[in-house]
Each structure stands twice: as C-alpha cells, then as structure tokens.
N, C-alpha and C positions, 0 to 999 in steps of 0.2 A: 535786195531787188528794187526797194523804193532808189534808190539814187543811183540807180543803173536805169530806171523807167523817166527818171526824173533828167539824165543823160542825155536819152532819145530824145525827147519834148524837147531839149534847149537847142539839140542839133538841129530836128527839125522845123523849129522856126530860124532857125539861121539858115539852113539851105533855100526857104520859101523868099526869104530878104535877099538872096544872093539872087534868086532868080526874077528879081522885081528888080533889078539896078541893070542898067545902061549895059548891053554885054562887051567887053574889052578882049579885043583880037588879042590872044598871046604869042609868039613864037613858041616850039616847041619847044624852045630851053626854059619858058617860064609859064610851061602851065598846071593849070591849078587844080591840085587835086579832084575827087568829088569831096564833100561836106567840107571844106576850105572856104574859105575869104579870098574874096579878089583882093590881090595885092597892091595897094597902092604906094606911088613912086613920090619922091619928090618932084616938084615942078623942073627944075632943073638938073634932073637925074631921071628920065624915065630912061626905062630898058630898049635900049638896042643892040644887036650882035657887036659893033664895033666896040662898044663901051665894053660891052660884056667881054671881049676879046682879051681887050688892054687891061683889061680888072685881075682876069686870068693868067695873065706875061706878069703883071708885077704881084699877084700871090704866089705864083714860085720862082719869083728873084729873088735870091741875096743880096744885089743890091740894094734894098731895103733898109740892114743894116749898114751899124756904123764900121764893124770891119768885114761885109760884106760874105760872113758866113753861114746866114740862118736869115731864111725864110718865114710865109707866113706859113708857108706849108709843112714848117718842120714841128711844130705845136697842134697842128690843123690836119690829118692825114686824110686823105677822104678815103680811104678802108678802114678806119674806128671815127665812121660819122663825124668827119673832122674836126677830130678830138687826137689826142692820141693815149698814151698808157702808161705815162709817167705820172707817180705824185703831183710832183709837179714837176715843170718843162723846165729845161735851159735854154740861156739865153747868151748873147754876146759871152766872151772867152768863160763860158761854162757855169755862167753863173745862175745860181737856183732862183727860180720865180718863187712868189709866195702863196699861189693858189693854184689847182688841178685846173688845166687845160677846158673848157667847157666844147661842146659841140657846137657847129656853126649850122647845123638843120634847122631850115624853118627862120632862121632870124629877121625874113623879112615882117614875119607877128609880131615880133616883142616892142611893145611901148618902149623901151629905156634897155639900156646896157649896161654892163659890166654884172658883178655881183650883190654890188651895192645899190646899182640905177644909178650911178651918179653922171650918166651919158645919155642924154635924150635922143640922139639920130646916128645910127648906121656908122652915117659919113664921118659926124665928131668920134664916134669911136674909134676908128683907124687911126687918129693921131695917138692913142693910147700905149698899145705897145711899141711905137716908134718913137716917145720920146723915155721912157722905161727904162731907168736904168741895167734892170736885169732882164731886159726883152732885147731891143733893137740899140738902145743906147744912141740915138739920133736927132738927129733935126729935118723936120722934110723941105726944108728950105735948100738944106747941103742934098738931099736927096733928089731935089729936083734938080740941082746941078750937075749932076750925076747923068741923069737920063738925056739932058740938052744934049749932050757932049755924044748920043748914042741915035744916029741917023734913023734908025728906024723906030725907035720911042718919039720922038718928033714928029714921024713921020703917023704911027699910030694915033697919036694924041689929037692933029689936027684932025685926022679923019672922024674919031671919034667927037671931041668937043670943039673945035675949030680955035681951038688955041696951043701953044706949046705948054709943055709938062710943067706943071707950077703946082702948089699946094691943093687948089680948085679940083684938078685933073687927077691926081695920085689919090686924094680918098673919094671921090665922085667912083671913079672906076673899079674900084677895088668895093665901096659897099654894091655897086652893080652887078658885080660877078658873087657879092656875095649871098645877095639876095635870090641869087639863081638856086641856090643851095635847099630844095625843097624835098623833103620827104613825105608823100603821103600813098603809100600803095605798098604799104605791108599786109601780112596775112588777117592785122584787126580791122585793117581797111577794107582789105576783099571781103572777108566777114560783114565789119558792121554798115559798110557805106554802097557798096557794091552787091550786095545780097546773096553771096557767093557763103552760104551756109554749110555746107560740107567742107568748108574748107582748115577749119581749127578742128582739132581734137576733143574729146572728149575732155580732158586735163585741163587743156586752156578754154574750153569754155566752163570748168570749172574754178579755174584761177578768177576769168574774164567778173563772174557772179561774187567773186571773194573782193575783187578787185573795188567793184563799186559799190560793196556791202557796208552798212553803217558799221559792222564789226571791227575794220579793219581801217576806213575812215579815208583809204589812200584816195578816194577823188575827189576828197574836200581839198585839196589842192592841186591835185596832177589832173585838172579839169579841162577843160574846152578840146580841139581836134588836137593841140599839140602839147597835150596832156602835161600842161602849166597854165596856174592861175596865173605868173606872171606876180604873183604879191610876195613879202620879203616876212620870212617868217623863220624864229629858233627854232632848232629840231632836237633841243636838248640833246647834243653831243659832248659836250663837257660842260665843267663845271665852271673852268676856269679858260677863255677864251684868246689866243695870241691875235686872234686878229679882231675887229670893232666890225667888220661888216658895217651895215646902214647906216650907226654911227658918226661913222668918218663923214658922212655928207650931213645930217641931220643934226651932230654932235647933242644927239636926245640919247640918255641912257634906258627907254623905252624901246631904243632902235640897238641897242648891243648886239652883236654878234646873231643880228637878222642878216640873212640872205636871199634874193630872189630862188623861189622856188624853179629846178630845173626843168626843162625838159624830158621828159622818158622815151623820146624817138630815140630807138635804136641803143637802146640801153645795154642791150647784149654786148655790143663792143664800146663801151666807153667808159668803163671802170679803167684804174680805181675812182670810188666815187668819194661823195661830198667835197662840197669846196674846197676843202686841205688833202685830197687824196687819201684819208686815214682809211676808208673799208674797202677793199678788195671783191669782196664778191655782190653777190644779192642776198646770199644765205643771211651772208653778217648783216647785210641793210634789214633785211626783215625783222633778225634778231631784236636788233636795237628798236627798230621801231614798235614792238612786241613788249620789249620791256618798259617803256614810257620813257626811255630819255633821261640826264643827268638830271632832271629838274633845275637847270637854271632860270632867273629873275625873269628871264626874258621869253622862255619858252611857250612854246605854244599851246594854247590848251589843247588843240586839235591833236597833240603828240601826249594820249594820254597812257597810250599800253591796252594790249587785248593777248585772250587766247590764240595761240593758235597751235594744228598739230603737224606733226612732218609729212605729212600725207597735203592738208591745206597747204604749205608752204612749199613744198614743190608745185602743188597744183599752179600759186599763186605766181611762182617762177617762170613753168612754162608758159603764161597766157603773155607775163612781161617780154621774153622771148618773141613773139607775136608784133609787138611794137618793132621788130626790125627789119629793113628794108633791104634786099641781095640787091637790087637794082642801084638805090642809091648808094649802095656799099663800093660795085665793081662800075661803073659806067665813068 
C-alpha cells in the first residue's frame, strides 16, 4: 500500500502542475486524458487535422515500401493497440524482423524511441523502419518520388505543410497522426482518475493493491499514467542474449541486453510479449518474474523474485485487464 499511497502523491502533484500551465485548446482528436501531461509538439510539427489527415493516408499505404506491399499498419493494428500478434512481424517479401512489434499508445510521452532509445524524436523514428532491411527495405527520398507523381498527395501535402511531399513532409505527418494515438480512459482510469469507484471489481482492486505492493515491486518500473518509467533495464530472461539491446548505442557492457521498459496500456491485447516475443500470456510473465529471472550480468536488481499464490495471480491478472481500453481499441 506504501507505493500505491506513494502513486497518488506523485499523480497528484502532477495534475496540480498541469493545472498551473497555460491551457492548450485541443481538437477532439488530441485530447488529453485526465491525470495526463499536456502534450507537447515540436515547433514545426504542431497538431493540426490536415497533418493529422495526411499522417493517416500514409500509415495505411503501402507505398511506403520498397515493393509496395506492407504498410505501417500491417505491424501497427489499432484492434491489438497497434501492435499486432506476431513474435515478430514481417517485413518486405516475408522477411522476419528481429524484435516483437511494440504498441504505438501514448508515444506522444516517450523521451527516446526504439528499444534501445537510440532515437530521440517521433519524427527521426519513422525513418527507422523505412530504411530496414526486413521492415520497408527503402529510401524516403524514392518514396517521396512516389507520392509527386500522385495528384492528391501533392495536393494533401500543400494543404497540410505548404510544400510538396519530400523527406520533411513524410515523417512530420506520419509522427503527427501518430501522436494522436492516446489511451487513457480505461476502467483504471475511470477508477483511479475519474473517481468512478464501483467501477473495478473486487479481484482487480485486489490485483490493483498486489500491483503496487513492495511484494511484487511491478511499479518500480511500470510507473507514471503510462505505466513506464521509460528507463532501460534487464529483466533476467536469459542467460545468454541474441540481441545487445542498449549496448548497440552505448557499446557499454553495463548496457547488455537492457531494454526500455514497456508500456502496459492495454496489455490485454498485445502479447506475445517481451521484446523477442518469447512469452505468450501473462500467466507466464508473472511466472518468470516470480522466479527472479536468469540472473544475468546485467539484470536488474529490481527483478529479484517473490511469492506469489494462484489466487494473487489471477487477482494480479485481472486488475492488468483494467489497463485496457474498448474505445481505443474499436474507434
């Protein structure tokens, strides 16, 4: 209960700071939770519908790719919190990615991108999977050639940033649509933010109490409204690791096979989990995290292993449950 009480207090000086800053008219497509951050844009990329529009036409183009068969949307589903249910995804003529599909909810919060962080803004990330050998396998230079040649992308682009489709224009509008991408009005929100107390069950508010229990430890990471710290931590899953995680940009063997911690919006539909897609349910995530982890070099001490009984762990299930959103799911 102390870091469940300890929760509150941090939320509730962040809602008192939100409500001392400047207030920012939203359009209805980009507004902001309760107990949320106002979101802010880059100077040359705030939100407007046309951007938003055009952000929208080229996440579910195929023109995208290099042979024009695979979307952002086919990795991206917005019915599994655009994520989708593969290990991992394929990419141009079938080829397997090397990490599980992450969810695109809320990315307008996240400091840094990919798994590593080795992408500081929104916008630089969308060159990622377009120059990708096993994603898009492209150039957005030949991609903006592409759209010239197509009268109403021209015709979009102007409207929206008053220039024709060029490098600028393709990921400006594409992180604009994707910041649109906001979950916060699930059943722990009506619950915890909206004061809507009848609304969880008995189970998940006993998970809810499990959840942010020293016992258990899971919100020394899965912390703030979009329950990630956002820090890059081992979760002792093996011993022996195919991929460097953090490494690769840090090349510090302190940083081995760290990855940013995920998000849990809408967990329910975005297995399988862990960055390599290895665990299937929740059952198994509990499992493991229950047993303390492979003990690798790198792991965290926060992943140290607790009791737990089947009774707690379904409890701890349904309240996870909770964190998902039907609105953002079907709309």
């Amino acid at each position: 209960m102390k870091k469940l009480l300890l929760f509150i207090i941090i939320i509730s000086v962040s809602c008192k700071k939100q409500d001392t800053e400047i207030p920012f008219s939203y359009p209805a497509l980009m507004e902001v939770p309760e107990g949320f951050e106002p979101i802010v844009f880059p100077e040359d990329n705030e939100f407007t519908v046309d951007r938003w529009q055009l952000g929208k036409r080229l996440f579910y183009d195929p023109i995208m790719s290099s042979d024009s068969t695979i979307s952002c949307a086919n990795c991206h589903q917005a019915e599994l919190a655009f994520s989708d249910d593969e290990i991992v995804s394929k990419g141009v003529e079938d080829r397997l990615g090397t990490r599980n599909s992450p969810t695109l909810a809320n990315l307008a919060y996240h400091p840094y991108f990919t798994r590593e962080g080795g992408v500081p803004t929104l916008e630089m990330q969308i060159l990622v999977p377009i120059q990708e050998h096993n994603e898009f396998d492209f150039n957005i230079v030949l991609i903006a050639e592409r759209l010239n040649k197509i009268p109403s992308y021209v015709e979009e682009s102007q409207k929206a940033y008053n220039r024709d489709p060029d490098a600028f224009v393709i990921t400006r509008a594409l992180a604009n649509f994707e910041r649109s991408l906001i979950s916060g009005n699930s059943p722990f929100d009506q619950f915890f933010y909206q004061n809507k107390k009848d609304i969880l069950l008995e189970a998940e508010r006993n998970g809810l109490e499990l959840f942010f229990s020293e016992k258990t430890n899971c919100s020394s990471c899965h912390s703030t409204s979009n329950f990630t710290n956002y820090a890059f931590e081992n979760n002792g899953l093996y011993t022996t690791y195919q991929d460097s995680g953090r490494a690769l940009i840090t090349h510090s063997q302190e940083d081995l096979a760290k990855f940013k911690v995920p998000t849990l919006r809408n967990i329910s539909v975005t297995y399988p989990y862990m960055h390599d897609g290895s665990i299937i349910s929740l059952d198994e995530v509990i499992t493991h995290y229950a047993s303390g982890g492979k003990k690798h070099s790198s792991q965290s001490s926060l992943v140290s292993g607790f009791e737990i009984t089947k009774q707690e762990q379904a409890a701890l299930i349904s309240f996870l449950y909770t964190l998902s959103e039907d609105r953002y799911l079907t709309d």
